[in-house]
C-alpha positions, 0 to 999 in steps of 0.5 A: 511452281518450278522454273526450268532452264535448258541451257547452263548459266555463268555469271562474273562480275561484269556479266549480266545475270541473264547470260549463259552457255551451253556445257557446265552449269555454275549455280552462281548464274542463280545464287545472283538471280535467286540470293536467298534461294537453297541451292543444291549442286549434283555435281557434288558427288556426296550430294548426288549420292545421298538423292540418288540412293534416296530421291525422297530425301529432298524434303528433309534436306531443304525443310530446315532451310525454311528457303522461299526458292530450291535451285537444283543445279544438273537436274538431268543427272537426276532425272528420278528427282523430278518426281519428288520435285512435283511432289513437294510442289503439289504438299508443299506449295515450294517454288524450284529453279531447276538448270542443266546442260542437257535435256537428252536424259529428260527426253528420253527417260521418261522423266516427269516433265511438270506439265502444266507446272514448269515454265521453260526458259531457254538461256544463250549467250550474252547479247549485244544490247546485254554487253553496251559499250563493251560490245565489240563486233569483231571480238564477237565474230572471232570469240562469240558471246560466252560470256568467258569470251568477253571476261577472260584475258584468253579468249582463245585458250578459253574456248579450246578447253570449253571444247575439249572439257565439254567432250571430256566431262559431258559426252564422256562422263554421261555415256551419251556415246560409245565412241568418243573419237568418232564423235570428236571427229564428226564435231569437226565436221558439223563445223564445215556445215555451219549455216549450209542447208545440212546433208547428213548422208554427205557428212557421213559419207566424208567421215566414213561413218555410217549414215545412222550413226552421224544422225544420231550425232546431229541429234545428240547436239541438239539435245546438248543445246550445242546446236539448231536446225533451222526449217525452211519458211514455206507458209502460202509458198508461192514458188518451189523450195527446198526442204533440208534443214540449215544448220548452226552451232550455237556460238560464232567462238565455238564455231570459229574453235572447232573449224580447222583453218588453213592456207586452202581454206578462205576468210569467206568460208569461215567468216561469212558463217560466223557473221550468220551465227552471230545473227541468229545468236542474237535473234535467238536471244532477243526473241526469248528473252523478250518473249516475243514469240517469233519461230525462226526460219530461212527461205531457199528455193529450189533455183538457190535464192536464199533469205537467212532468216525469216522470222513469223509471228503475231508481231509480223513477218520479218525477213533478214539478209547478211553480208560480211562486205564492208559495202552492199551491192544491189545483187545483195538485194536479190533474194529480198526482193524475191521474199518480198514479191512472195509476202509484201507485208514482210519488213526486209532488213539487210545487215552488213559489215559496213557504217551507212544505214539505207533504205531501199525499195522499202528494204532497210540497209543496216551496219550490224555493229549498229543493228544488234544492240538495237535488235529489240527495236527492229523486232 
């Protein structure tokens, strides 16, 4: 069997196994996790070579080992190893972990995708519940959750090379676009779309960048794992709603790394969507880690109600709100109240930035310093 994971793994003494980042893979997440597995790097270029020339060479480079796990790191430089991969599991009944940063090559080459063999994990950043008592709230709203984030004694300096690197090593150096400067400039962009219900004729029209092309861009980040588009939730809908899709980065640090600040720019502009990516992070995680099985929505009517995330699945319907203020007003409540006349068997959480926990009309009114490491618990 394999195991394939879309997203790349980091793992320092410190950090939980489990933790990841999108951008450069490190087999040391899965030497951890796998320790008597073989593991074969294809950013070694001699490595990389030897398979690209003869993928059928696998076989013998991993007989020898006699190993119980193969962990092929990148496989998406190599999509033509799949091939191989599925062989060997059909002769040789060998079990692969195989990771990678990109699933664009695999989707789009006509990769063997092991149907029916593979089992898909996707891996996030860390979690509040994975960090405890190192969790910090507002080092997590500034720097994200990348694991280098909270080990690093630079976050800062760290993010702005894990931005410059990922544009220099992977959109580069796998020809993913032909224009690197254009494509920087638009990342910039995407970044004043964070959490907003996403126009892609409006960023192209500011960028001067032909409608098509920042398409392909948004599409290009998705399948880099840099980014999610968010539907709108719109099951036995019961009033008008909007239909655009929300927009997020994967990662309150990276999304806080790409946004320029400035004296004409406010804190709410830049950390209210920064709370938003750090909650849907951890939403994110919590329900594939957990295998829950939620799909993760909002709710936005066509008078500008909006519900930031409403998750739908066998184990209920829950709907979320957040703030940033210190205090919640009753107005916060507004769009809940709405979401629940519409669906009264939904659970309606706010979270905000405050220290007192409520309970409202059956909504219940949480700190987020509290909230996240309990999010299993909610869910």
């Amino acid at each position: 069997m394999a195991e394939c994971l879309p997203g790349t793994c980091e793992s320092r003494s410190g950090a939980s196994s489990s933790s990841a980042r999108a951008g450069r893979a490190s087999p040391r997440c899965c030497a951890s996790a796998l320790p008597q597995a073989f593991t074969i790097d294809l950013l070694d270029l001699a490595v990389y070579g030897q398979l690209l020339a003869h993928p059928d060479r696998l076989e013998a480079l991993v007989l020898p080992t006699q190993a119980d796990w193969i962990v092929i790191d990148e496989v998406q430089r190599l999509p033509a190893l799949l091939n191989e991969v599925h062989r060997l599991i059909e002769k040789r009944h060998w079990r692969f972990a195989l990771t990678g940063s990109s699933v664009r090559k695999l989707r789009r080459g006509g990769a063997n995708l092991l149907a029916g063999r593979a089992r898909t994990l996707a891996m996030h950043p860390l979690t509040a519940h994975e960090l405890g008592a190192a969790f910090d709230l507002a080092h997590s709203l500034r720097f994200g959750q990348l694991p280098s984030a909270y080990l690093d004694p630079d976050p800062r300096a760290y993010l702005a090379s894990y931005v410059g690197t990922y544009l220099r090593e992977e959109v580069q150096a796998e020809a993913l676009t032909r224009n690197l400067e254009a494509f920087s400039r638009f990342l910039v962009a995407s970044s004043f779309a964070q959490a907003s219900v996403l126009s892609v004729s409006n960023v192209a029209r500011d960028l001067g960048i032909p409608r098509k092309t920042v398409a392909s861009y948004f599409d290009l980040l998705d399948d880099l794992l840099l980014s999610v588009r968010l539907p709108v939730f719109s099951r036995r809908a019961k009033r008008p709603l909007a239909s655009h899709r929300k927009f997020f980065l994967f990662d309150a640090g990276v999304f806080r790394t790409l946004r320029p600040r400035g004296p004409l720019d406010s804190a709410d502009e830049i950390d209210g969507p920064a709370v938003e990516t750090l909650v849907l992070q951890e939403l994110r995680a919590t329900n594939d880690n957990l295998n829950l099985g939620y799909e993760i929505s909002y709710w936005h009517t066509r008078d500008h109600k909006e519900v930031d995330f409403v998750l739908y699945g066998p184990r209920g319907l829950l709907a979320f709100e957040v703030k940033r203020s210190s205090t919640y007003r009753a107005r916060d409540l507004e769009a809940l109240r709405l979401f629940s006349a519409d669906y009264p068997m939904a659970r309606c959480f706010l979270l905000y930035g405050g220290a007192d926990t409520y309970e409202v009309d059956g909504m219940r009114i949480l700190p987020l310093a509290r909230a996240l490491p309990a999010l299993a618990e909610l869910l």
